[in-house]
MIKOL-171238 format. One record per residue: residue in one letter; x, y negated, z negated of N, C-alpha, C, O, CB in turn. Coordinates in pm, whole numbers, plus 32768, in hexadecimal, padded with zeros to 4 digits. Atoms other than C-alpha are relative to their C-alpha. Glycine has a CB too. Example, Ala and Ser with C-alpha at 12.3 -4.5 7.8 and 13.67 -1.06 7.14 Angstrom:
A80598077800084CE81C27CF4805A7F88800080C27F8A7FBE7F9D7FFD7F83S7FAE807780068557806A7D367FB37F937FB77FE67F247FA680297FD2808E
//
This chain:
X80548076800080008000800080597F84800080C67F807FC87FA080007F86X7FB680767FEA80667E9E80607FE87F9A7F847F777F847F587FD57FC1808DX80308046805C80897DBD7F5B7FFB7F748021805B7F4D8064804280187F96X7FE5809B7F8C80247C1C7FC880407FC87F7680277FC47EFD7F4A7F85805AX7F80805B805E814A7B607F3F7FF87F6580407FC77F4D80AF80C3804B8020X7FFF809F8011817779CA7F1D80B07FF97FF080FE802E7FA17F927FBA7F5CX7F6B806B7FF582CA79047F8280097FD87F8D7FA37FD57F4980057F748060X7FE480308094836578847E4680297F628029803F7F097FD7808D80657FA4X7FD2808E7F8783BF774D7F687F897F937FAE7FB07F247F8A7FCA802780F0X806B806A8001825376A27EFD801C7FB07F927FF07F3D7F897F7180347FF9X7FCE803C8074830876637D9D80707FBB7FB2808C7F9E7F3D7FF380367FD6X7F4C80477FDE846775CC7E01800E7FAC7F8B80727FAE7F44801C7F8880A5X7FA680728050841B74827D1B7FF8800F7F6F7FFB7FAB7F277FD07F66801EX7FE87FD4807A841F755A7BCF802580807FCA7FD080D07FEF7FAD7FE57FD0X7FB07F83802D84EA768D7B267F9D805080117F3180407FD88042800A7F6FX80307FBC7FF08476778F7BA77FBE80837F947F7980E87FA580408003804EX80287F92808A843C784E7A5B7F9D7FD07FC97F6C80187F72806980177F85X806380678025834177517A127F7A806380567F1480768014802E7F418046X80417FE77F9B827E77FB7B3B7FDD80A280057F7C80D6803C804C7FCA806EX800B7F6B7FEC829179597B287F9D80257FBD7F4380548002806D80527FDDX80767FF58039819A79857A057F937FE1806A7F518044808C7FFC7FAA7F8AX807180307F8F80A478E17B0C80068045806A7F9B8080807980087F758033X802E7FB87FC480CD79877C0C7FC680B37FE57F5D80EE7FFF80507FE48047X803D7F82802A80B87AD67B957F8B7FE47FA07F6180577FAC806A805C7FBCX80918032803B7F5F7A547AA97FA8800580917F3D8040809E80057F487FAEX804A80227F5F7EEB7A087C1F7FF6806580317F90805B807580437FAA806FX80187F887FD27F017B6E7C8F8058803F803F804980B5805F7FA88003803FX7F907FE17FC980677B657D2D804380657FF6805D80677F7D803D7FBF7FF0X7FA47F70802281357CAF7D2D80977FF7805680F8804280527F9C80A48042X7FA480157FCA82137C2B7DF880517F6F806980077F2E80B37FE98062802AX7FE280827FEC83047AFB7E6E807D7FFD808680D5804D80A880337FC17F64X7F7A802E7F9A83E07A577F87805F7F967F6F803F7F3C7F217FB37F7580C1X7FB98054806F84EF79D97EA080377FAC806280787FDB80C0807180497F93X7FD0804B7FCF8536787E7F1D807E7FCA7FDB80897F857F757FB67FC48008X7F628031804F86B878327EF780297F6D8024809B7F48800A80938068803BX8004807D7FDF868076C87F7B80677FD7806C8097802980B9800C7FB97F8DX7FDD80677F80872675C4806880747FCF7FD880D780107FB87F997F818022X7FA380567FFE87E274808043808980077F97807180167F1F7FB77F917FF2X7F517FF780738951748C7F788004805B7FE5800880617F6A80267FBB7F71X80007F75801D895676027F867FB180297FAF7FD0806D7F4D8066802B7FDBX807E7FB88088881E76527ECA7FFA7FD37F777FBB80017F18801980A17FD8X8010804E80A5886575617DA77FA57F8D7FF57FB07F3C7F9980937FBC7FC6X807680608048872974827DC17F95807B80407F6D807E80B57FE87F2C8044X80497F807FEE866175B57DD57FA8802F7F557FCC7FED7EF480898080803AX80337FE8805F857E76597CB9806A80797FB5803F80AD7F4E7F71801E8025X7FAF7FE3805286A777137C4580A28018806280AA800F80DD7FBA80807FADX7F87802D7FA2882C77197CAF803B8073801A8084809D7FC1806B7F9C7FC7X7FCB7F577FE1888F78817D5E80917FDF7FFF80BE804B80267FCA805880ACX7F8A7FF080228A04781E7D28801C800C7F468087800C7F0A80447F89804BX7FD67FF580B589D6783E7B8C7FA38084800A7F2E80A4801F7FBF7F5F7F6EX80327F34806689C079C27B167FCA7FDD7FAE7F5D7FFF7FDD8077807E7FA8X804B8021802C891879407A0E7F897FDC80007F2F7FF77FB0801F7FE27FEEX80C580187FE587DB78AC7AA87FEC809A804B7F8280D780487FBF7F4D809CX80277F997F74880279D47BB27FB580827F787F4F80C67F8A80CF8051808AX80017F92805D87FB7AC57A6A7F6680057F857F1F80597F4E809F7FEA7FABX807B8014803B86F27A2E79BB7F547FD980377EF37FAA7FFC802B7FA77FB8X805D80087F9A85FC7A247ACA7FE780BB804C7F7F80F4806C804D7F7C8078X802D7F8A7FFE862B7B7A7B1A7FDA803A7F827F74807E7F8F80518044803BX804E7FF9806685F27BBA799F7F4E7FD97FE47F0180267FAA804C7FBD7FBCX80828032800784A07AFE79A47F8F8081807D7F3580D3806A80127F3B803CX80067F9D7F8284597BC17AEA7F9F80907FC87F2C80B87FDC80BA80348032X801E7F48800284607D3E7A547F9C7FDC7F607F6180377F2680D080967FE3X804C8009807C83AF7CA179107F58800480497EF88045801F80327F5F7F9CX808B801E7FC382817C337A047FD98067805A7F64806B80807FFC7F7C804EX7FF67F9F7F8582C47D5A7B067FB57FC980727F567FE280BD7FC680917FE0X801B80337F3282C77C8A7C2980888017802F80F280187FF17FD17F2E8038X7FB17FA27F9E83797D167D5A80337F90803F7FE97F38806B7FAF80708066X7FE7807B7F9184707C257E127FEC80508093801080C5808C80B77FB17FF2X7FCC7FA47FBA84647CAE7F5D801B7FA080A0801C7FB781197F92808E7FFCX7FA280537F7484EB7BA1804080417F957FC980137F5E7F657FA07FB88087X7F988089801885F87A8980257FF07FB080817FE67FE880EE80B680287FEAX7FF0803E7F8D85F579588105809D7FC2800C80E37F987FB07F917F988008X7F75802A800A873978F6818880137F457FE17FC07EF9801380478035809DX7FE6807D802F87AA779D810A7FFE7FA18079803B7FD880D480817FFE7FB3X7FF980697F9687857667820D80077F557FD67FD87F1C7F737F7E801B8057X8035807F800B879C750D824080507FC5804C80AD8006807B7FF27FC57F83X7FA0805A7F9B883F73FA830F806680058006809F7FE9806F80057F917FFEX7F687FE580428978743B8272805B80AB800880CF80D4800A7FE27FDD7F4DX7FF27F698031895575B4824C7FF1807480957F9E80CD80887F6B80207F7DX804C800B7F87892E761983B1806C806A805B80D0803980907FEB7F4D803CX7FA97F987F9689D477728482800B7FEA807D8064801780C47FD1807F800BX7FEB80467F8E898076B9859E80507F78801C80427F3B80867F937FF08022X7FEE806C7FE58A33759E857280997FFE805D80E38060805F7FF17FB57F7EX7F99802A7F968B47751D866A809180157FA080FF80387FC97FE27F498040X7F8B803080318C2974E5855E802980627F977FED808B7F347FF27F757FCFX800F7F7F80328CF275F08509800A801E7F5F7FCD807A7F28806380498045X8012800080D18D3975BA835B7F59800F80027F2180727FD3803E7F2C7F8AX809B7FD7803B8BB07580835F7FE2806480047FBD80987F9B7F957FD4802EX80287F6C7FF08B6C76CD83FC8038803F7FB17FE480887F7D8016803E8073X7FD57FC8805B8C61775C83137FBE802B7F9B7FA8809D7F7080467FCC7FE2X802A8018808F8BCC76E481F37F60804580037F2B807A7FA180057F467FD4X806E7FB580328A7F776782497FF18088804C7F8380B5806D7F807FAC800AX7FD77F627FE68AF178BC82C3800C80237F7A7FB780707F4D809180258059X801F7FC880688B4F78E381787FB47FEC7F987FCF80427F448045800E7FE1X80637FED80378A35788680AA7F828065803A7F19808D800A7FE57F8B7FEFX80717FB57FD4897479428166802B80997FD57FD880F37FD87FE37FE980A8X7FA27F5E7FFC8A727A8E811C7FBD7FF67F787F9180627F5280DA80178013X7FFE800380918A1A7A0B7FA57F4F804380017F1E809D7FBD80287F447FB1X80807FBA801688AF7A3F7FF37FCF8070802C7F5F8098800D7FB27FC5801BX801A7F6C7FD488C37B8C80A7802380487F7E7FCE80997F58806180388088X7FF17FCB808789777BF67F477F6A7FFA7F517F47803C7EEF80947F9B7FE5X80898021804E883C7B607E887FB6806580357FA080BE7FE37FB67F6A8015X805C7F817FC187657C567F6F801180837F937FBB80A87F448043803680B4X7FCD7F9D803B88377D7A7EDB7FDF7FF77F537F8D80387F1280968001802BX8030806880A4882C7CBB7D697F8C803B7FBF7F7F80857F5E7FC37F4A801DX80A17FED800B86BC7CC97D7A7FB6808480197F4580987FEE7FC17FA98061X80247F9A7FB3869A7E127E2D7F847FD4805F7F2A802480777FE280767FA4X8055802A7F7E85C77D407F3F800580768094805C80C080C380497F5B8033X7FF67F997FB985577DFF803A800E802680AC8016809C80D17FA5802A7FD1
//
């Protein structure tokens, strides 16, 4: 059976731990974990470069038994695999390697 899951994206302008209670109350079983945008995911609802938020979000997670089962890859004007310029592309080649490791993290599916 399919379970209908909600983006964690709709809740960017507050900690995402704030949010989780709510969605799962709402009927959620399952989530797109949004790892955000601009300055590598640090004005985001939590910061996937600190093990710490990453750790205590999957804690909250298996307390509520909601299922991550997708990651979005990080973007923004700045953040960009397409871009011309080759450090930028760099830089978001590897955040994006960071969020294929979050997949695994999470056991996303």
């Amino acid at each position: 059976m399919l379970d209908i899951g909600i983006s964690t994206g709709l809740f960017y302008h507050r900690r995402i731990n704030f949010y989780l209670p709510k969605i799962k109350s709402a009927g959620f079983k399952a989530i797109e974990l949004w790892v955000g945008a601009s300055k590598w995911g640090k004005e985001t609802h939590f910061d996937y470069n600190k093990a710490e938020e990453v750790e205590e979000i999957k804690r909250d997670l298996r307390v509520l038994s909601l299922n991550v089962v997708s990651l979005n890859a990080p973007f923004s004007e700045l953040l960009d695999i397409s871009s011309m310029d080759e450090m930028q592309r760099s830089i978001a080649v590897a955040e994006i390697k960071k969020t294929i490791s979050l997949c695994e993290f999470f056991n996303a599916e």
